[in-house]
VEXDREN-2710 file (C-alpha; in Angstrom, 1 decimal):
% VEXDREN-2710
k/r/px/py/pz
1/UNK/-192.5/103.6/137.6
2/UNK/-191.0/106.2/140.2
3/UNK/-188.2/108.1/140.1
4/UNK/-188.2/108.2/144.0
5/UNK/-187.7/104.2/144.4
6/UNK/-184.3/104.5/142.7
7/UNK/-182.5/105.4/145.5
8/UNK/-178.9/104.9/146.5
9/UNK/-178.4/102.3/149.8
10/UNK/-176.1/102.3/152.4
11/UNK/-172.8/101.1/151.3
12/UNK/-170.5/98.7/153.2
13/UNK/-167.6/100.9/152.0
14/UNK/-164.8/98.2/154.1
15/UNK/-166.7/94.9/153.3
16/UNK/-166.8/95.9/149.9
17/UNK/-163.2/96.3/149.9
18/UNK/-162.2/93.6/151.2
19/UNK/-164.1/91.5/148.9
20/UNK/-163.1/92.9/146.1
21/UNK/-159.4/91.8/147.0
22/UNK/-160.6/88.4/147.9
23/UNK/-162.8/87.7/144.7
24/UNK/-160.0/88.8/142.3
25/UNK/-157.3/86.3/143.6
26/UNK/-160.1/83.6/143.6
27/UNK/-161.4/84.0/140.6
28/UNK/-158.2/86.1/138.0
29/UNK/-159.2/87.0/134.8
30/UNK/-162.7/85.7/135.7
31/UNK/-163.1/89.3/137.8
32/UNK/-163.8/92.4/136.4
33/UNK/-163.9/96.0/138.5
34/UNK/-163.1/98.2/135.4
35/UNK/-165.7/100.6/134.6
36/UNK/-167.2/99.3/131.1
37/UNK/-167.9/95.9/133.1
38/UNK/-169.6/97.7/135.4
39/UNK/-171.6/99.5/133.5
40/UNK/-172.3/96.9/131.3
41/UNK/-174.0/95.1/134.7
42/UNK/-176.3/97.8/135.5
43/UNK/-179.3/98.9/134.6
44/UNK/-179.5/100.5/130.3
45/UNK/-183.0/99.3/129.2
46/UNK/-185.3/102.2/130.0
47/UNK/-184.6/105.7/131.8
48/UNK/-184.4/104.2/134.8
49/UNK/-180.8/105.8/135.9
50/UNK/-177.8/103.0/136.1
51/UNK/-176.4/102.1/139.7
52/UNK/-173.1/100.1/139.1
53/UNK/-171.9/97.1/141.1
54/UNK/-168.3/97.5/142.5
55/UNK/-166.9/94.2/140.5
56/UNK/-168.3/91.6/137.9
57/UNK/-167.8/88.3/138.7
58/UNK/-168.2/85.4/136.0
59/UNK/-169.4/81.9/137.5
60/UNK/-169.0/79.0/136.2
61/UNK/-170.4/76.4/137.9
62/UNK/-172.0/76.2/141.5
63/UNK/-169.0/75.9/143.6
64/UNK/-167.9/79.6/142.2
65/UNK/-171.9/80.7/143.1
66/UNK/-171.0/79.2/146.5
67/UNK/-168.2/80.5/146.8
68/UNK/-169.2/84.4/146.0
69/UNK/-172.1/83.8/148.3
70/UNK/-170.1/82.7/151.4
71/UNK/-167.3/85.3/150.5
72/UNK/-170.1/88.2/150.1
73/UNK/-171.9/86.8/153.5
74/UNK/-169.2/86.5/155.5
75/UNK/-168.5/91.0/155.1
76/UNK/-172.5/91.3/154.1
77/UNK/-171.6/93.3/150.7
78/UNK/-174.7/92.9/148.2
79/UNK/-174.7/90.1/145.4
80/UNK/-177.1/91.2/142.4
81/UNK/-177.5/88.2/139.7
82/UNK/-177.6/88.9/135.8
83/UNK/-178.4/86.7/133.1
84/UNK/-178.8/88.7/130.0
85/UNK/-179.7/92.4/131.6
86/UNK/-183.2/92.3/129.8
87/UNK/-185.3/93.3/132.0
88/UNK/-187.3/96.6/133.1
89/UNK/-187.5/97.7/135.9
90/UNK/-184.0/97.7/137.6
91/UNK/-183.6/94.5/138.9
92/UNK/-180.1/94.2/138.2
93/UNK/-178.9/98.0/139.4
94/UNK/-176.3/97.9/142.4
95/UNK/-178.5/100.6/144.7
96/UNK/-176.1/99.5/147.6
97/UNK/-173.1/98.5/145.3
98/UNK/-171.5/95.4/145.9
99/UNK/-171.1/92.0/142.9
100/UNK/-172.7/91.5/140.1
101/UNK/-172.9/87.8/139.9
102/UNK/-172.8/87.0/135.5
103/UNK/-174.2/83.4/134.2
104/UNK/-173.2/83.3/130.8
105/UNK/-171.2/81.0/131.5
106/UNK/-173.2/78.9/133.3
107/UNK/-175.1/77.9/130.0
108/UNK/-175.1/74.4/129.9
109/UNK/-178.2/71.8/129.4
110/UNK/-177.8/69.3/132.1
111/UNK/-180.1/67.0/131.1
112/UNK/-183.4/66.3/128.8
113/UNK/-185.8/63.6/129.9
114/UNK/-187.9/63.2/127.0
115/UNK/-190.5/60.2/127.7
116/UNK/-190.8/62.5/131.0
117/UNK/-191.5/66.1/128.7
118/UNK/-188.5/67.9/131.0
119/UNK/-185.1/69.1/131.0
120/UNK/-182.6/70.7/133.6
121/UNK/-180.3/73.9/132.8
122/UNK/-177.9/76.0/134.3
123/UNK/-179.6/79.6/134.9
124/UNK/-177.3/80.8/132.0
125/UNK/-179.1/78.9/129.2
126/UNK/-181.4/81.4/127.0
127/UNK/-184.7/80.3/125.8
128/UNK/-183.6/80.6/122.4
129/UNK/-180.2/78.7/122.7
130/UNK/-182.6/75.9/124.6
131/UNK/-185.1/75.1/121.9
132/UNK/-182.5/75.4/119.3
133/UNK/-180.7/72.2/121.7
134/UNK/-184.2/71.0/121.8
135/UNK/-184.7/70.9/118.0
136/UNK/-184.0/67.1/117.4
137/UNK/-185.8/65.6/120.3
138/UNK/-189.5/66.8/119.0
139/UNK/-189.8/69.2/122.1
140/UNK/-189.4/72.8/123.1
141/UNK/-189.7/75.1/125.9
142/UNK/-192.9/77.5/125.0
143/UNK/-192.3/80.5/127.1
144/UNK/-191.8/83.7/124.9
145/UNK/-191.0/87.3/126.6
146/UNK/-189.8/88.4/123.2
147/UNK/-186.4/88.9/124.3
148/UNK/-184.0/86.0/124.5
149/UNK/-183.8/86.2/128.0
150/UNK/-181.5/83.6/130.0
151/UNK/-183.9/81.1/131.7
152/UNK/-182.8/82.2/135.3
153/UNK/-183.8/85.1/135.0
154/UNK/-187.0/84.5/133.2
155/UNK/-187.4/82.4/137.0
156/UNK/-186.5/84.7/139.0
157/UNK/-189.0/87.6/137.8
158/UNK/-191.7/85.1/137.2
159/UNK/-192.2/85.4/133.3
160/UNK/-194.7/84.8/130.6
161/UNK/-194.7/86.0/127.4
162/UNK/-196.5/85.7/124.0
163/UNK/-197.5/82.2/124.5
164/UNK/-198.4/82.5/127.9
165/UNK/-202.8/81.7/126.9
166/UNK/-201.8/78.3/126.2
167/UNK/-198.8/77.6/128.0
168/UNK/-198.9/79.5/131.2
169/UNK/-195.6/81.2/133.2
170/UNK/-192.7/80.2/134.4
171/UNK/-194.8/79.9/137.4
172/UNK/-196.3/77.1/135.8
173/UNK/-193.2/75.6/133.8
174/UNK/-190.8/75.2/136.3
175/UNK/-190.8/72.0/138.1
176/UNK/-187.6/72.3/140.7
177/UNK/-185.0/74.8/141.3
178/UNK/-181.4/74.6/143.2
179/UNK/-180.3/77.4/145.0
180/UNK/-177.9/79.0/146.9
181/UNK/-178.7/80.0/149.9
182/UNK/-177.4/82.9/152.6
183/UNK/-175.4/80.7/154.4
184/UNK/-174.0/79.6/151.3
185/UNK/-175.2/75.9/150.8
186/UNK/-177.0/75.0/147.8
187/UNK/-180.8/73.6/148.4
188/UNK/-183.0/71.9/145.8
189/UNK/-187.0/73.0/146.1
190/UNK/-188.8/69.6/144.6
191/UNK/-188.1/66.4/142.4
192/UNK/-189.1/65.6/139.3
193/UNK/-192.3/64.6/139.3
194/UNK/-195.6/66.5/137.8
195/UNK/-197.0/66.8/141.3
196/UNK/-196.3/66.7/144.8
197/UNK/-197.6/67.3/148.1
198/UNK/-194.6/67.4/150.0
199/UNK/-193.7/70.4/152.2
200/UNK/-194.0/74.0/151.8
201/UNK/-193.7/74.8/147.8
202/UNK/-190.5/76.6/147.9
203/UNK/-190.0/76.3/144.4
204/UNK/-192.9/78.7/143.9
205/UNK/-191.4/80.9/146.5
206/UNK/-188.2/81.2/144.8
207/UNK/-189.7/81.8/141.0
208/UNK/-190.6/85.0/140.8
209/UNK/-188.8/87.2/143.9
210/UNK/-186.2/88.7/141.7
211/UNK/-183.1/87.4/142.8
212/UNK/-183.7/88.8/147.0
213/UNK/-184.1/85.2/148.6
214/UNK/-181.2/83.4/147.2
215/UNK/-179.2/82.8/143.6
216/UNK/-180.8/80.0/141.5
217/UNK/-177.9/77.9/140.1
218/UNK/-180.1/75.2/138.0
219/UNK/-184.0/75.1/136.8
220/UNK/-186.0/72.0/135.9
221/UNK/-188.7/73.0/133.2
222/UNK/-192.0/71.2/131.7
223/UNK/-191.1/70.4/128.0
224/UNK/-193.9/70.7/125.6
225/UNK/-194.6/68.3/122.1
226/UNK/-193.6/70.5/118.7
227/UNK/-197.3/71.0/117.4
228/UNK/-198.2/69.2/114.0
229/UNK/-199.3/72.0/112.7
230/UNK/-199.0/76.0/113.3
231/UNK/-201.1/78.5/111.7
232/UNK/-201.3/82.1/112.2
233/UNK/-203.7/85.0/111.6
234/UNK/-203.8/89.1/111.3
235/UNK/-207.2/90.3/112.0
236/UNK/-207.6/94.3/111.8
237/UNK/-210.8/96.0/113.9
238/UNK/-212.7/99.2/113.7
239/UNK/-211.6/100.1/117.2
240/UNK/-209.7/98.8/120.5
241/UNK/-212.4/98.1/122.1
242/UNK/-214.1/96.0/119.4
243/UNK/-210.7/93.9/119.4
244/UNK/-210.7/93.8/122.9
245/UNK/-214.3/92.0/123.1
246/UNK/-213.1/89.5/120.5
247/UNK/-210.1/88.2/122.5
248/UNK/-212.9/88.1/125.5
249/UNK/-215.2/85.9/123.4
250/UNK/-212.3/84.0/122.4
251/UNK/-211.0/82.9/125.8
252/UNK/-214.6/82.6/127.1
253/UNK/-215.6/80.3/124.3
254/UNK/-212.5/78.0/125.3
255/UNK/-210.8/78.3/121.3
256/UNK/-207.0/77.1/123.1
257/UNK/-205.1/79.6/120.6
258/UNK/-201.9/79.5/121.3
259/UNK/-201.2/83.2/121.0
260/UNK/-203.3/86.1/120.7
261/UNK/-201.6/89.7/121.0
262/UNK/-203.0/92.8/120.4
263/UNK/-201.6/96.1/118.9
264/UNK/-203.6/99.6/118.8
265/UNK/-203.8/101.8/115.6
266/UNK/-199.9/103.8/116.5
267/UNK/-198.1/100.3/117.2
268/UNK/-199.5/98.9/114.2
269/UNK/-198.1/102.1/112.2
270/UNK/-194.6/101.8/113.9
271/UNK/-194.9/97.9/113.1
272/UNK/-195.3/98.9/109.4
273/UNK/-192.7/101.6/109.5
274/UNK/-190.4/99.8/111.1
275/UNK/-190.7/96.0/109.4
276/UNK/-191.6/97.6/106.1
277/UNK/-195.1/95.6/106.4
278/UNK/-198.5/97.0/104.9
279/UNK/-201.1/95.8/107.6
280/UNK/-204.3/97.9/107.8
281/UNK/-203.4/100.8/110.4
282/UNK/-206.0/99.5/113.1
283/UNK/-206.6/97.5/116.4
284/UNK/-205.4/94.2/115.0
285/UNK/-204.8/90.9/116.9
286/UNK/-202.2/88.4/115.8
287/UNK/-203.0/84.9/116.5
288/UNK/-201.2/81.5/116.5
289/UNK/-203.0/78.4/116.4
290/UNK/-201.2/74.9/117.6
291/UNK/-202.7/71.3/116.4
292/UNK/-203.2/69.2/113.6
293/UNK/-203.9/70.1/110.5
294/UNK/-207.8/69.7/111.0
295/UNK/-207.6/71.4/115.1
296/UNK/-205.7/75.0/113.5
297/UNK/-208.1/75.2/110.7
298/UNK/-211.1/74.4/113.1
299/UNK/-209.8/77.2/115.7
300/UNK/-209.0/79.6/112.7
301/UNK/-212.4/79.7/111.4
302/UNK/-213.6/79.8/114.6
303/UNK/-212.0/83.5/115.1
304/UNK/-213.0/84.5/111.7
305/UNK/-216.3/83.9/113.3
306/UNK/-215.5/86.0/116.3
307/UNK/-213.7/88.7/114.6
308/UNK/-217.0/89.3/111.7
309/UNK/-219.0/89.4/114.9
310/UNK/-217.2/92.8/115.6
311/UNK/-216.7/94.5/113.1
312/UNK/-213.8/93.1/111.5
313/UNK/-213.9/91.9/107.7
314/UNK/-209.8/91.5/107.0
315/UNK/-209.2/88.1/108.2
316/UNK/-206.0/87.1/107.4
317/UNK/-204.3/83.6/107.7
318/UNK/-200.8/81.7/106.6
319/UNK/-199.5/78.2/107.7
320/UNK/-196.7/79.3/105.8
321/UNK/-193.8/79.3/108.3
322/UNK/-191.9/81.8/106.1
323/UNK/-195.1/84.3/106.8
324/UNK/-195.7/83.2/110.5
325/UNK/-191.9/84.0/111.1
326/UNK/-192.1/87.3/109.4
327/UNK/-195.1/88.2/111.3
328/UNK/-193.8/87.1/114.9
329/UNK/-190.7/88.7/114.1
330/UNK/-192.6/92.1/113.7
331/UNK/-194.4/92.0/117.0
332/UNK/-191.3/90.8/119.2
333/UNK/-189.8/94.1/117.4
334/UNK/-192.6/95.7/118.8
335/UNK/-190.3/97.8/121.3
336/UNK/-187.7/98.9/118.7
337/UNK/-190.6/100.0/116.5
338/UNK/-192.6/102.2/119.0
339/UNK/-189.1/103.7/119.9
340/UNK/-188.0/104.2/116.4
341/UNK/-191.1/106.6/116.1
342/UNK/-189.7/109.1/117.9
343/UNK/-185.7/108.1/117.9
344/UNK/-185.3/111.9/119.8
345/UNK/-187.4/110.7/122.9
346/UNK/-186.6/108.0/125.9
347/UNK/-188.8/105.1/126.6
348/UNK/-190.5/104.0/129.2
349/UNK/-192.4/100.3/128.9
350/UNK/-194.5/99.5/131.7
351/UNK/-197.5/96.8/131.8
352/UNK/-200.8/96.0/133.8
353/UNK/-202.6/93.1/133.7
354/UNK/-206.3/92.8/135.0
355/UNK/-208.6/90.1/134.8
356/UNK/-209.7/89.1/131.3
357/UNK/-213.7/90.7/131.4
358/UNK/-212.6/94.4/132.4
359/UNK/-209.3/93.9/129.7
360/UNK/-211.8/96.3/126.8
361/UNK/-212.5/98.8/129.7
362/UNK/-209.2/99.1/131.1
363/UNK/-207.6/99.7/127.5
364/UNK/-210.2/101.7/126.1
365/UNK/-210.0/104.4/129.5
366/UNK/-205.8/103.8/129.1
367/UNK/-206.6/105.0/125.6
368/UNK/-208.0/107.6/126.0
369/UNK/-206.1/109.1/129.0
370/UNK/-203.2/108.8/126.2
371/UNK/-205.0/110.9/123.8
372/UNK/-206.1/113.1/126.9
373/UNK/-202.9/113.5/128.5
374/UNK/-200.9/114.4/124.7
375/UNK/-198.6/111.9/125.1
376/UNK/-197.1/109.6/122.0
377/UNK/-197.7/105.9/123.9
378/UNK/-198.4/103.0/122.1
379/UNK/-200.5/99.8/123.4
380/UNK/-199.2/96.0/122.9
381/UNK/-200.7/93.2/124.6
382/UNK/-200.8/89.6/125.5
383/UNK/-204.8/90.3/125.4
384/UNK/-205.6/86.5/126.0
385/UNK/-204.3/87.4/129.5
386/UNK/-205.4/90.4/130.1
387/UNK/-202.2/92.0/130.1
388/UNK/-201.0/95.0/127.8
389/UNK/-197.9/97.0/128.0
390/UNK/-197.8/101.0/127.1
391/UNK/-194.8/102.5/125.9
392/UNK/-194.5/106.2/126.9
393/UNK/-191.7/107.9/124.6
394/UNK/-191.1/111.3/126.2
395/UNK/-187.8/113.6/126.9
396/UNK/-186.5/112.6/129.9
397/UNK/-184.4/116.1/130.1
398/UNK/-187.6/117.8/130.6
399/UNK/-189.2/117.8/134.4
400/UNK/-192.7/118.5/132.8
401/UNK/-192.6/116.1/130.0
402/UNK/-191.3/113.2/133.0
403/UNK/-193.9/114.5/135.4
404/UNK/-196.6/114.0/133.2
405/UNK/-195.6/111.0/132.6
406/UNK/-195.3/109.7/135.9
407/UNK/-198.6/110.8/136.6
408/UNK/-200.2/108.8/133.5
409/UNK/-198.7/105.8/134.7
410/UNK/-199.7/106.5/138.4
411/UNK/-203.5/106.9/136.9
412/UNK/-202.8/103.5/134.8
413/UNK/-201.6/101.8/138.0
414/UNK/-204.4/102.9/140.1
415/UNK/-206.8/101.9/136.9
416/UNK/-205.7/98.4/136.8
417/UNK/-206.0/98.0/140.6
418/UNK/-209.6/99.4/140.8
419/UNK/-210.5/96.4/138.3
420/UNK/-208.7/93.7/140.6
421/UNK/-205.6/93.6/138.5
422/UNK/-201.9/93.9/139.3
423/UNK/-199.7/96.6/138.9
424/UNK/-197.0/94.7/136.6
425/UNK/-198.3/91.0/134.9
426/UNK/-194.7/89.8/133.4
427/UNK/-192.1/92.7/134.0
428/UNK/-191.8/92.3/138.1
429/UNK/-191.4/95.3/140.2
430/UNK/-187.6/95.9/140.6
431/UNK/-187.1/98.7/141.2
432/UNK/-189.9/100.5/139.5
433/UNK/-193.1/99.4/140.8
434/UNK/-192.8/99.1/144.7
435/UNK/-194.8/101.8/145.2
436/UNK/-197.1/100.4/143.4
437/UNK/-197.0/97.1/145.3
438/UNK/-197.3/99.2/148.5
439/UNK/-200.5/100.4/147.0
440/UNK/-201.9/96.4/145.7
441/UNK/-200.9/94.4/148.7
442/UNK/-200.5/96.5/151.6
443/UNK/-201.6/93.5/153.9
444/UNK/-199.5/91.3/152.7
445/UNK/-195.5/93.4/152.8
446/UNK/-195.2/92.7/156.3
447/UNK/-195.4/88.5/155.4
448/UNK/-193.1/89.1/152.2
449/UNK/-190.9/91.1/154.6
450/UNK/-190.9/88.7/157.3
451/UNK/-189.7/86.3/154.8
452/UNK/-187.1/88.4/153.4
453/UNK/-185.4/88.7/156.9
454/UNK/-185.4/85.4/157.6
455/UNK/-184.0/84.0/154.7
456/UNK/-181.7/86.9/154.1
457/UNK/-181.0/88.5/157.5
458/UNK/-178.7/91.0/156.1
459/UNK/-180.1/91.8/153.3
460/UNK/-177.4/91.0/151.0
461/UNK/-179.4/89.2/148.0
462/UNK/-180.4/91.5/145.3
463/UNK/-181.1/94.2/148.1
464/UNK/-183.4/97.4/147.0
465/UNK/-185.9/95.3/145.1
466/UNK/-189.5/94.5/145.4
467/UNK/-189.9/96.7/148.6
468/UNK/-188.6/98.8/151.7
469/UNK/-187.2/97.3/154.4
END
């Protein structure tokens, strides 16, 4: 994350204004420009500074997404879209000011096709408030970020999540998309169907660039079968890299566990400060295992296996759902609990991925950088991808404590590259990580920025984001 990417734009100080008078007799009470509104739409979950839109407007349907697109166009002021304001790295900071475009109230299932394993939402629905709906038909949605993040915006910034091993990404989950487009007409990507061959994949083009191509108004999503049975597992090792090799024997053997997370020794001791929990202080992996009775059993001996192989001799393993809730609780709290270590300090969570046979090397040298570099950082991954997240806690009032920093996560960038990885596996680059993308993809800016213009011309969409024009 750099400080110098969160820049103000240029502001359309008369477009701006004239919008703003437009929106508020089209949409009333449904129009916000007071100050709490605004602030509420930028950017408050890491340092990252807050840039505030100029109104909040609060669709309802597509015709009002159509209607703030062609209205927006038509005096090119900026439109940034927010679903729940979960994420990262700035994605939903104003830079350039301009309309924050809120879906909560677009939060309606539009349809569930069972026999077919799919549904279609409005952008507003939440991952949590879909498999709740879900609950009766046998089916739910398996994507897990951890936070209950609204399903367009899990889209738009291309999300994964615990569950991710087994399941894939929203890159994999989402089957058709309608959007809004600059010239404010609404467009639908693909049909249906599991597979097709038809066209350029705009779909794919769409999920993932962070709200700066157009504003998704409904997503069609692969439905998965409720397993028979779900079993889970805490498995403490002597060191990081020990639990590092497991999770690569695991994936490499081809055990499909469902989720396999990793935590180093300080995460583990926030985990048990925080959830009042008594695991072992060490490297520890959680795992899920999905299945019948006889498949989770088969897979959790199978890791016992793996885990004695290195080192590790405290297996343990519930299908009580009670247990399993109480232990996936604790690691989606994983955030609050690294944070709650050192209340005093900000936080900064940033994540690599690289591929899965350099994940022990890149964690170990990350771990010891940390150690190295004096900082209090804890490690939490989604090992069976080879992606881990670091949170630095560090007091963001004092330039030497920020510019050190910076200058570990510049070295953890530049790590994960040199191992053909990616500067950001799940959190998108916003704001935060385009110079980092400058540094991963050079080649390819100038086709992503070709695209841009063409489908955005003046750079009204989300603007600021991803990279420089």
């Amino acid at each position: 994350m750099v400080m110098k990417d969160v820049v103000p734009g240029v502001r359309n100080e008369e477009g701006i204004a004239k919008v703003l008078g437009i929106l508020k007799q089209e949409f009333g009470e449904r129009f916000h420009t007071g100050q709490s509104f605004r602030e509420q739409h930028s950017h408050t979950t890491t340092y990252l500074p807050s840039q505030l839109p100029d109104g909040v407007v609060f669709v309802e349907n597509s015709e009002d997404v159509k209607t703030v697109v062609r209205t927006c166009a038509a005096h090119k002021v900026p439109m940034i879209p927010f679903g729940t304001g979960s994420s990262l790295e700035g994605h939903v900071n104003a830079p350039s000011g301009g309309i924050s475009v809120d879906f909560s109230r677009m939060n309606r299932v539009i349809e569930v096709n069972p026999e077919d394993l799919d549904c279609t939402v409005e952008p507003g629905v939440t991952r949590e408030d879909l498999n709740t709906y879900l609950r009766d038909t046998g089916l739910f949605f398996p994507i897990d970020p951890g936070a209950n993040a609204s399903l367009g915006g899990m889209a738009s910034t291309r999300a994964s999540g615990t569950n991710a091993v087994r399941y894939g990404t929203m890159k994999e989950n989402v089957l058709a998309l309608t959007v809004v487009t600059a010239d404010g007409e609404e467009i639908r990507t693909a049909q249906r169907a599991r597979k097709s061959s038809a066209g350029y994949d705009l779909t794919r083009l769409f999920v993932g660039a962070e709200g700066t191509l157009g504003i998704i108004t409904s997503i069609t999503l692969k439905l998965q079968g409720i397993p028979a049975k779900i079993s889970g597992g805490v498995c403490a090792f002597p060191s990081l890299k020990a639990a590092c090799d497991a999770v690569v024997m695991t994936i490499q053997m081809g055990i499909p566990v469902a989720r396999i997370e990793l935590l180093d020794e300080m995460q583990m001791k926030a985990v048990n400060a925080y959830s009042k929990l008594s695991y072992p202080e060490k490297p520890t992996l959680f795992l899920e295992f999905h299945g019948t009775e006889e498949t989770v059993e088969m897979q959790a001996g199978q890791l016992r296996e793996i885990a004695a192989e290195f080192g590790s001799d405290e297996f343990q393993y519930t299908t009580n759902a009670e247990e399993r809730a109480q232990l996936w609780k604790a690691r989606h709290n994983a955030y609050w609990a690294g944070r709650a270590l050192a209340p005093e300090l900000n936080g900064l969570s940033t994540d690599v991925c690289v591929p899965i046979s350099r994940l022990a090397e890149c964690v170990a040298e990350t771990q010891a950088d940390i150690r190295e570099t004096g900082l209090l950082a804890p490690i939490v991954g989604h090992a069976g991808d080879g992606n881990f997240h670091v949170l630095m806690l560090f007091n963001d009032k004092d330039p030497e404590d920020l510019a050190r920093s910076e200058a570990f996560m510049a070295r953890l960038n530049a790590r994960a590259l040199a191992m053909g990885g990616t500067c950001t596996g799940e959190h998108g680059v916003g704001q935060g990580k385009m110079s980092y993308l400058e540094q991963e993809l050079p080649s390819a800016l100038p086709v992503m920025r070709s695209i841009k213009k063409s489908l955005d011309p003046d750079n009204i969409f989300n603007p600021g984001k991803i990279f420089r024009l």
